[in-house]
C-alpha positions as CSV (number, residue, x, y, z in Angstrom):
1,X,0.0,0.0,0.0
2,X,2.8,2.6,0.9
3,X,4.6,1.6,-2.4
4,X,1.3,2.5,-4.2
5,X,1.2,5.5,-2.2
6,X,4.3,6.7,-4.0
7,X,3.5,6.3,-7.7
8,X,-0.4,6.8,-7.6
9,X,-0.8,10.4,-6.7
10,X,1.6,11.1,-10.2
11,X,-1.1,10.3,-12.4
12,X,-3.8,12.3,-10.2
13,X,-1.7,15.9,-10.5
14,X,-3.3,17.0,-13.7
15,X,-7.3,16.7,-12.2
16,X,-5.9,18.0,-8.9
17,X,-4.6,21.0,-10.8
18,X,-7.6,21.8,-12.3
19,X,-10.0,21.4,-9.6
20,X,-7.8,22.7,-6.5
21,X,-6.0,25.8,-8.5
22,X,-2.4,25.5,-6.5
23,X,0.2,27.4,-7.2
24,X,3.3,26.2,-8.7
25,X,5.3,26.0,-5.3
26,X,2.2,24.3,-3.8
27,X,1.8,21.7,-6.6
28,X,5.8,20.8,-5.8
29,X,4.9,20.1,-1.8
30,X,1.5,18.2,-2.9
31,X,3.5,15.8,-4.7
32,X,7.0,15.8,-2.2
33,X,5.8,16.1,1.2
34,X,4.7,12.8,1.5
35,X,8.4,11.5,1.0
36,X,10.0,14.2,2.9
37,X,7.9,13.4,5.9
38,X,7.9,9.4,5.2
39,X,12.3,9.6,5.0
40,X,12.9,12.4,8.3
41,X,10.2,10.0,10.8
42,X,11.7,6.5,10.1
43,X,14.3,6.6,12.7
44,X,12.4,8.4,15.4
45,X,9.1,6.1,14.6
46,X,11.2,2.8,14.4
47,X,12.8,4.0,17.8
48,X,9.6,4.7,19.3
49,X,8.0,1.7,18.1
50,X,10.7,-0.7,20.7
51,X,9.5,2.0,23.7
52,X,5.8,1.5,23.4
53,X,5.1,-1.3,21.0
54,X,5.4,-2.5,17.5
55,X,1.5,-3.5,17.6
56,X,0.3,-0.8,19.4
57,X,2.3,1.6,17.0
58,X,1.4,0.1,14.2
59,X,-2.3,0.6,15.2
60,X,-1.9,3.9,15.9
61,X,-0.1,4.6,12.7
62,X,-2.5,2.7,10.6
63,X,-5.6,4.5,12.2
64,X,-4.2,8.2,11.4
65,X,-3.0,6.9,8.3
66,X,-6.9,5.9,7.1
67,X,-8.3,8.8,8.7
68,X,-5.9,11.5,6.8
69,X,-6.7,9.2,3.7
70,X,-10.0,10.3,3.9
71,X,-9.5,13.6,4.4
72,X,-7.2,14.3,1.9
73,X,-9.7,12.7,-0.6
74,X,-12.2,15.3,-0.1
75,X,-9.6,17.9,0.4
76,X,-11.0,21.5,-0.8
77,X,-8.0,23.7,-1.0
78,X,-4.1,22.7,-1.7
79,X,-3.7,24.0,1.8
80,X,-5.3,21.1,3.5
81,X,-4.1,18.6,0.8
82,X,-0.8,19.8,1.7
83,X,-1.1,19.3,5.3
84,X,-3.0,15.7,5.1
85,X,0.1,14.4,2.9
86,X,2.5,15.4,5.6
87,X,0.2,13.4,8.0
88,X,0.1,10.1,5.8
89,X,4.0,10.6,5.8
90,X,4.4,10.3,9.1
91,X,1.8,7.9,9.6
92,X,3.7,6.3,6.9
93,X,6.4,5.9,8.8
94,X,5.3,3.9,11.9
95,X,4.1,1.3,9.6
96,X,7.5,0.3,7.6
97,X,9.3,-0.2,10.7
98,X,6.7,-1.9,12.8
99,X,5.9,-4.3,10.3
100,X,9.6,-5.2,10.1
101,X,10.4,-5.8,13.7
102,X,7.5,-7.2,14.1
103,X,8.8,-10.4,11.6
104,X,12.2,-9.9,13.5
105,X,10.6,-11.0,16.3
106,X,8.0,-13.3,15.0
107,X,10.4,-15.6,12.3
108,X,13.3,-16.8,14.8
109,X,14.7,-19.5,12.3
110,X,17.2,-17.6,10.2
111,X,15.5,-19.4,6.9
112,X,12.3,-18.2,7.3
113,X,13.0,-14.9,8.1
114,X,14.8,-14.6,5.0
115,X,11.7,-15.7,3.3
116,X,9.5,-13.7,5.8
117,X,11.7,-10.7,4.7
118,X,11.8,-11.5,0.7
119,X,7.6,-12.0,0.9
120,X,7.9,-8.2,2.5
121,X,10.2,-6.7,0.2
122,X,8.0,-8.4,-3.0
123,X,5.1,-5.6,-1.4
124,X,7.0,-2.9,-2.0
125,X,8.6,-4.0,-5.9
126,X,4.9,-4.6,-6.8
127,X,3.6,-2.0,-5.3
128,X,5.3,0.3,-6.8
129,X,4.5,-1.6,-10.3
130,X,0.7,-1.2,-9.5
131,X,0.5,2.1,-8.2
132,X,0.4,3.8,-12.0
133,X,-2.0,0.6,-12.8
134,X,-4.7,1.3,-9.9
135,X,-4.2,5.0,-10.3
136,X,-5.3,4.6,-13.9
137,X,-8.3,2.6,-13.8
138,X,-9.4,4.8,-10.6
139,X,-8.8,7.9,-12.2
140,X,-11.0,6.8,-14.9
141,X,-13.9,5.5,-13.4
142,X,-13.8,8.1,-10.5
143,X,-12.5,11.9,-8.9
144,X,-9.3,11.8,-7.9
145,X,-9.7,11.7,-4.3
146,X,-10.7,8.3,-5.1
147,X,-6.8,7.2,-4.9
148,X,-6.3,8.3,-1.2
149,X,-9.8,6.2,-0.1
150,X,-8.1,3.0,-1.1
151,X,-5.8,3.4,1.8
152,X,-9.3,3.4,3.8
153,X,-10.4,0.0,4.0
154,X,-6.8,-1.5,4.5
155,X,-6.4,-0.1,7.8
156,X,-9.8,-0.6,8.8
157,X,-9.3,-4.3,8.0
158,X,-5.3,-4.0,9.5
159,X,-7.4,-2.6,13.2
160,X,-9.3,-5.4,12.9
161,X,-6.9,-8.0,12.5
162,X,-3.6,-6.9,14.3
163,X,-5.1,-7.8,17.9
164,X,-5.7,-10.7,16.6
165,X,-2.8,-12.3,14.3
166,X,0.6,-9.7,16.0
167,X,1.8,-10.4,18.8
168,X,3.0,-7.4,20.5
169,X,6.9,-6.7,21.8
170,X,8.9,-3.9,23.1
171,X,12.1,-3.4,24.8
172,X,11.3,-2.7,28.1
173,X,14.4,-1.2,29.5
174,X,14.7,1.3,26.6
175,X,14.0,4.3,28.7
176,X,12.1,7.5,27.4
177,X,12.3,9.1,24.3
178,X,14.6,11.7,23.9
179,X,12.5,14.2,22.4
180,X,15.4,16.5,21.3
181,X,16.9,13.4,19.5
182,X,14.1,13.0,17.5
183,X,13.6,16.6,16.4
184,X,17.3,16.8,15.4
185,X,16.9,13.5,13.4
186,X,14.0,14.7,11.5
187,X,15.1,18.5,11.0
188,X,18.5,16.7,9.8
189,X,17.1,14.3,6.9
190,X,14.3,16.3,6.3
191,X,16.5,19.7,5.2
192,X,19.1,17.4,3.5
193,X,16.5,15.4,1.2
194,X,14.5,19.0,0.8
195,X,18.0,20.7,-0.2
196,X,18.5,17.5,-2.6
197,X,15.4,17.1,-3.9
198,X,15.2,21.0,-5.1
199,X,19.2,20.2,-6.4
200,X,17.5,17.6,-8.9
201,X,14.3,19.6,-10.0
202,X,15.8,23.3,-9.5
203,X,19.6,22.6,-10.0
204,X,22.3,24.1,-7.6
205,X,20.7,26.8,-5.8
206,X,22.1,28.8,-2.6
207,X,18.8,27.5,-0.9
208,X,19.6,24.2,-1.7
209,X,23.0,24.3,-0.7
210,X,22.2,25.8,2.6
211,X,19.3,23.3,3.5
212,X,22.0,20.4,2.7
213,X,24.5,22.3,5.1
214,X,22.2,22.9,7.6
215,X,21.2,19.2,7.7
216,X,24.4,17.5,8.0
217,X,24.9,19.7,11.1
218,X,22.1,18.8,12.7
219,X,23.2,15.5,11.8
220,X,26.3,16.0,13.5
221,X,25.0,17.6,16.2
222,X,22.6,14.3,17.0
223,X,25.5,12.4,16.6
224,X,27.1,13.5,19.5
225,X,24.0,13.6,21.5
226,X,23.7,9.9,21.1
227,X,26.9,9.5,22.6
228,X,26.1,11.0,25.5
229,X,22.8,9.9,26.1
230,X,22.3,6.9,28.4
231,X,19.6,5.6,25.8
232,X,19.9,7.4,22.6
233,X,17.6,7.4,19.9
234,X,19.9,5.2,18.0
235,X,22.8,2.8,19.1
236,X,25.8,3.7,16.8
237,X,27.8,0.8,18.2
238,X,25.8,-0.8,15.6
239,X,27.9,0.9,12.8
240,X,30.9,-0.8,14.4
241,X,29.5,-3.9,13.3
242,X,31.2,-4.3,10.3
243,X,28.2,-6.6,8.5
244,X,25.4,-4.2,9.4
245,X,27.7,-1.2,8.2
246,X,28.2,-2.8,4.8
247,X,24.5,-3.9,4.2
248,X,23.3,-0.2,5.4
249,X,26.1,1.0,3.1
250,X,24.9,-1.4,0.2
251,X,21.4,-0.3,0.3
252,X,22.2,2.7,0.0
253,X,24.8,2.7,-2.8
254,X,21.6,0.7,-4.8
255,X,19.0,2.9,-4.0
256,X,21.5,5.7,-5.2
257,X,22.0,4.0,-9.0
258,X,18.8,2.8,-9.1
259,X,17.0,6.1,-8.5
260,X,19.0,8.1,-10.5
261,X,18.8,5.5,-13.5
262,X,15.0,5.1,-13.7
263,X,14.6,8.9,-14.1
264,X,16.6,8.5,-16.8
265,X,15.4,5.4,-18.1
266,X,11.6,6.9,-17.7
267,X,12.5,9.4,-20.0
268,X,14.6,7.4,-22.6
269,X,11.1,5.4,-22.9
270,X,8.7,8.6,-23.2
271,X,10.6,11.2,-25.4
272,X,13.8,9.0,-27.2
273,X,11.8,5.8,-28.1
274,X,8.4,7.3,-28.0
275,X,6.1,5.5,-26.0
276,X,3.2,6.9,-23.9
277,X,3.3,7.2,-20.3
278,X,1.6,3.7,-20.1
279,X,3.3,1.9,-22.1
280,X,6.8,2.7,-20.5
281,X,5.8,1.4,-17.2
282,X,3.9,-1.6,-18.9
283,X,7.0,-2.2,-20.9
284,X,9.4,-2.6,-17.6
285,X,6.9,-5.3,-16.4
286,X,8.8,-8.1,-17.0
287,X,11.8,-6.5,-14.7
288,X,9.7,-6.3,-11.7
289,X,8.8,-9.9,-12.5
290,X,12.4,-10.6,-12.6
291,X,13.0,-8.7,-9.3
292,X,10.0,-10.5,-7.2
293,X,12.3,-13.9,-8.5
294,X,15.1,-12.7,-6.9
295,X,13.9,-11.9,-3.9
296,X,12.3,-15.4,-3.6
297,X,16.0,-16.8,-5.5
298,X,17.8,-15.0,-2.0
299,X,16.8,-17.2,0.6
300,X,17.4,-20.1,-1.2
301,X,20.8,-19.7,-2.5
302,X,22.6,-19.2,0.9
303,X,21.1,-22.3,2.1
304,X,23.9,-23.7,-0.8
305,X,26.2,-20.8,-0.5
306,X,27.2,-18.6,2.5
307,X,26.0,-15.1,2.7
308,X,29.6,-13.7,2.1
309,X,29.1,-14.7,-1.4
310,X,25.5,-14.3,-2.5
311,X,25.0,-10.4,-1.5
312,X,27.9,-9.5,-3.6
313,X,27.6,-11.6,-6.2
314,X,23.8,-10.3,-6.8
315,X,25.3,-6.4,-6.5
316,X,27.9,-7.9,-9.6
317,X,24.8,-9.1,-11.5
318,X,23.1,-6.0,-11.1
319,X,25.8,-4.0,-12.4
320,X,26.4,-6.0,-15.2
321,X,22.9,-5.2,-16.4
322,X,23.7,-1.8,-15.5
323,X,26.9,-1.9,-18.2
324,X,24.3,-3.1,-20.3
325,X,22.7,0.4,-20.4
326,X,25.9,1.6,-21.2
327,X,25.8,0.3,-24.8
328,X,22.4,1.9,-25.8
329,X,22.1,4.9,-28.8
330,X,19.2,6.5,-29.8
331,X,17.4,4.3,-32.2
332,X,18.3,1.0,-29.6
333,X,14.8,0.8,-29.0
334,X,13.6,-1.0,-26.0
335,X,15.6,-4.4,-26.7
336,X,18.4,-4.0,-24.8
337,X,17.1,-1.4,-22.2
338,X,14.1,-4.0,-20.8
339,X,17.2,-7.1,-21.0
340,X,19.2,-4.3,-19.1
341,X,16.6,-4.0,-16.9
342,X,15.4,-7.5,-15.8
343,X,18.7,-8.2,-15.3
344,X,19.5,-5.0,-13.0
345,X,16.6,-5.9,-11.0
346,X,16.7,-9.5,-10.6
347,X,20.5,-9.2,-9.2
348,X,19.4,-5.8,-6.7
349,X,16.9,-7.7,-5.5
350,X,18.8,-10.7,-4.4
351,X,21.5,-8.0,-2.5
352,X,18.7,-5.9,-1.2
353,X,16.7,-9.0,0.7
354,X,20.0,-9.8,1.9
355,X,21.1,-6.7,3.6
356,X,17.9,-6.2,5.2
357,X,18.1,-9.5,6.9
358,X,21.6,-9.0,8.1
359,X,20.6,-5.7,9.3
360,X,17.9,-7.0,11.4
361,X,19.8,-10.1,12.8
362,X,22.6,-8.0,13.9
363,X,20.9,-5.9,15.6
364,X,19.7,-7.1,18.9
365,X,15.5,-8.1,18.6
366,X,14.8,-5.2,21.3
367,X,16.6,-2.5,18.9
368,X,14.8,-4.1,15.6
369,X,12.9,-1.1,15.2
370,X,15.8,1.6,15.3
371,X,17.4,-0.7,13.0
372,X,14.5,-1.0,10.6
373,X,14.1,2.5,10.3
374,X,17.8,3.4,9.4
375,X,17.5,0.5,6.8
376,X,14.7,2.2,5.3
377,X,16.0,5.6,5.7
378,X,19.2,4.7,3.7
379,X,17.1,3.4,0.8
380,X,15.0,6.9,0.8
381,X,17.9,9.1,1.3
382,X,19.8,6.8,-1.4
383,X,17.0,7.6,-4.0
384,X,16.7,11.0,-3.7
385,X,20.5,11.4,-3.4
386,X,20.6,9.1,-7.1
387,X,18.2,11.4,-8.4
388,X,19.8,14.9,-7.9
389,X,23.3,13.4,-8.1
390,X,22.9,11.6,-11.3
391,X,20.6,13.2,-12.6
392,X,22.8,16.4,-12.4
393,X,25.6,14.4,-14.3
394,X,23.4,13.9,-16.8
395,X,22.3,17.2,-17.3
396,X,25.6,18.5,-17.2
397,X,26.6,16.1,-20.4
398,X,23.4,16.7,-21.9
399,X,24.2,20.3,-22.1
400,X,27.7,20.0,-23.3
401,X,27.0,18.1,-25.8
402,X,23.8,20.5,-27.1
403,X,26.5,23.4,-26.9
404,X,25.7,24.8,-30.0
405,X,22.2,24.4,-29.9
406,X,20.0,26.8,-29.3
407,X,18.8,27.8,-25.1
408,X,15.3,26.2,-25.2
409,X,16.8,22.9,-26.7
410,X,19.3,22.7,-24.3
411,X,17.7,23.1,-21.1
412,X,16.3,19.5,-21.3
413,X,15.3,16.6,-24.1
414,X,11.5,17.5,-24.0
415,X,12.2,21.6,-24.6
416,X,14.4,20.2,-27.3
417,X,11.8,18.0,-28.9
418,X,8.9,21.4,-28.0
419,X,11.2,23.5,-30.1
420,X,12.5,21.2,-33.2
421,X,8.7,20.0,-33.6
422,X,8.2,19.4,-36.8
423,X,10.8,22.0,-39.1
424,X,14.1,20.7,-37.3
425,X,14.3,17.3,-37.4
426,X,18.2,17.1,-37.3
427,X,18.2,19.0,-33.9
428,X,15.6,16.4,-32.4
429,X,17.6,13.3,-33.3
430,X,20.8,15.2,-31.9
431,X,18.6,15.9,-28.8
432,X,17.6,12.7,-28.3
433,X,21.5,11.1,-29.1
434,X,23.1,14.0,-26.3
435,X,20.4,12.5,-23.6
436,X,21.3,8.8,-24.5
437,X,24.9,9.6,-24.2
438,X,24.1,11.1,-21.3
439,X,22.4,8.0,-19.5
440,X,25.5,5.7,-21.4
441,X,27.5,7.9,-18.9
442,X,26.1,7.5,-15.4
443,X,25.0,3.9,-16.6
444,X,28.9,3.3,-16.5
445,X,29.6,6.0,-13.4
446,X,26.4,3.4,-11.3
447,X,27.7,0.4,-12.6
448,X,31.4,1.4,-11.3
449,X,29.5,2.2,-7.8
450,X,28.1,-0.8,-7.6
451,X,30.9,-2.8,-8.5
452,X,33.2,-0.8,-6.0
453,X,30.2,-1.6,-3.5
454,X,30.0,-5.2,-4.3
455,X,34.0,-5.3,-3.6
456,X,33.8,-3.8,-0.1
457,X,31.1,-5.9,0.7
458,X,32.5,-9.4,-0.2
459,X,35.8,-8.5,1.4
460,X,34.1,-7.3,4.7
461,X,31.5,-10.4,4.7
462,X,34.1,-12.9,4.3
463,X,36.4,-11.3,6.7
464,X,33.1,-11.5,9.3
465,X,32.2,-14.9,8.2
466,X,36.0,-16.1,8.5
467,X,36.3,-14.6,12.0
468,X,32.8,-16.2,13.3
469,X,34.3,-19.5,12.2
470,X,37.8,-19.0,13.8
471,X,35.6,-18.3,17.2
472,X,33.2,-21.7,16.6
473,X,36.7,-23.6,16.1
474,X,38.3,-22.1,19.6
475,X,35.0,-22.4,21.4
């Protein structure tokens, strides 16, 4: 449902222009508040979840979350849709966390939490596949309201249902919440994905700049807190853990490439190849097919193979499909992009099912929460850091190589395409070869990433995995 959550609302924007009237700084907070608040609230919410309860938190969450649902359905200004996507955001956030402490603590047996974690992870990769589907059919058959009610009667059912199915756990010698901690970790990610995200739509900006500044202070600042607090908000000794520092640093390093390459990948479909809106996502099916296999493939393969050698060895996969991207020109087609693509996805998924069960079964059960929610804020930071980052690269090439083109056809492939229309031909096809060089280039930058990741994280794993088996041997 979150997953949904993050694609639907796209393909309401044009009927929520036109019957709400918001400005164009409004429109941009309709559509990004939802992720700012979701990506600042995970720690704090994962953190509070181990005080008071996973269940009971997960209740609460999933009752605000229905009833700002409905009223951002029949929201009457931008004002109040504004404010009732901030409150699914954080509402947001106490269910990802819960949910996945909850199965740390339910699925003991190390096999079938990896299966228990994989069935999880499948939610979000198609979710986020039927998110433009749903939103589709509802946008045709109702008002666009119509995509935040179906939130409604999956927490009604989830209120129902948790009493009875969840059992409930929390750490009870956590202490209180520090309530300081928490505001610094949300100001902290909140300014640094707000100065990020405006860095990708806006480029560099002295707003920007300053928001990202003024984020990794407050970061540094909660840092230090922690290590004086006699129960911080989050346990950096985890980070000394050199298994759960690689997997958070893995995640993160994927969510980075991947974000950054499907903007680009989105818009190679659309305005190179020419397909409609529809049709691009239809046509990347068969990759989110590829990455539900994985996921399921993960759990399976380190019952043969040791852990040490799987997680890298799908990051490697993934990169190779990555390369693949690297190879593309203008009149490709889809061909090699979708092969690129299911391969890319198939190897991530493996890796990313990985990680996130390392990083819950290193952490101790009563901290599964914290850990949860800086597993999950990684992969949002990482996707809005792959966005602006790589997205800026590509820009940057973009515009070099449309030099001598005129301004409007410079700025981006679709003012190119506006402007040739019809009587230019030549400077469309040259648009549209600068933007695939363009993705050739951070295709090979990501794939080097990733390769560089899946290094670090076969030479750390083994190193664990050898030193675990040195201490069974002694014992």
């Amino acid at each position: 449902l979150l997953a949904v959550d993050f694609t639907v609302l796209h393909l309401a924007i044009p009927r929520i222009t036109a019957d709400l009237k918001p400005g164009s700084t409004q429109l941009l907070w309709i559509v990004d508040i939802y992720g700012f608040f979701i990506a600042s609230s995970l720690i704090t919410m994962g953190t509070l979840g181990d005080r008071i309860g996973r269940r009971k938190l997960l209740m609460i969450g999933g009752a605000a979350f229905g009833v700002a649902s409905a009223i951002a359905a029949f929201a009457s200004t931008a004002s109040t849709l504004i404010i009732t996507r901030a409150l699914l955001g954080v509402a947001g956030a106490t269910l990802m966390p819960s949910t996945m402490a909850l199965i740390r603590n339910m699925f003991h047996d190390p096999d079938q939490r990896r299966i228990a974690i994989a069935v999880w992870i499948n939610c979000f990769v198609v979710g986020g596949a039927l998110g433009p589907l749903v939103g589709g059919f509802m946008l045709e058959n109702f008002w666009w309201g119509s995509v935040f009610l179906l939130n409604v009667p999956v927490m009604v059912m989830l209120l129902i249902l948790a009493p009875l199915l969840l059992p409930e756990f929390r750490d009870t010698n956590a202490g209180k919440l520090d309530i300081l901690s928490a505001l610094l970790s949300l100001l902290s990610i909140l300014a640094v994905i707000y100065g990020v995200k405006r860095i990708a739509q806006d480029g560099i900006s002295v707003l920007a700049i300053g928001a990202i500044l003024l984020g990794v202070l407050l970061a540094a600042i909660f840092v230090h807190r922690q290590t004086h607090l006699e129960h911080p908000l989050i346990d950096l000794a985890l980070f000394k853990v050199p298994a759960f520092s690689a997997s958070v640093s893995t995640q993160l390093i994927a969510t980075v490439t991947f974000g950054g390459l499907y903007l680009l990948v989105s818009q190679y479909l659309q305005l190179v190849v020419g397909l409609s809106p529809l049709h691009a996502g239809v046509s990347l099916l068969p990759a989110t097919i590829a990455g539900t296999l994985g996921t399921i493939a993960a759990p399976v393969l380190v019952k043969r193979v040791h852990i040490g050698y799987v997680m890298p060895a799908g990051m490697i996969l993934s990169a190779m499909g990555i390369a693949l991207l690297a190879t593309m020109h203008a009149k490709s087609g889809i061909g090699i992009l979708v092969v690129a693509y299911i391969i890319m996805s198939f190897g991530v998924n493996i890796a990313i099912t990985l990680t996130t069960d390392m990083i819950m079964s290193v952490a101790p059960p009563e901290r599964a929460g914290a850990a949860s929610g800086i597993s999950e804020t990684s992969a949002e930071l990482g996707a809005a850091l792959g966005i602006a980052l790589l997205g800026s690269v590509s820009t940057a090439y973009y515009r070099s190589a449309m030099a001598d083109a005129p301004e409007a056809a410079r700025a981006t492939l679709a003012g190119a395409i506006e402007y040739a229309g019809s009587l230019h031909i030549d400077l469309a096809q040259a648009a549209r070869e600068a933007f695939t060089s363009s993705l050739n280039v951070v295709a090979v930058i990501s794939a080097l990433l990733v390769l560089g990741m899946a290094t670090t994280a076969l030479f750390v794993l083994r190193r664990d995995s050898d030193a675990s088996m040195s201490q069974r041997k002694a014992n």
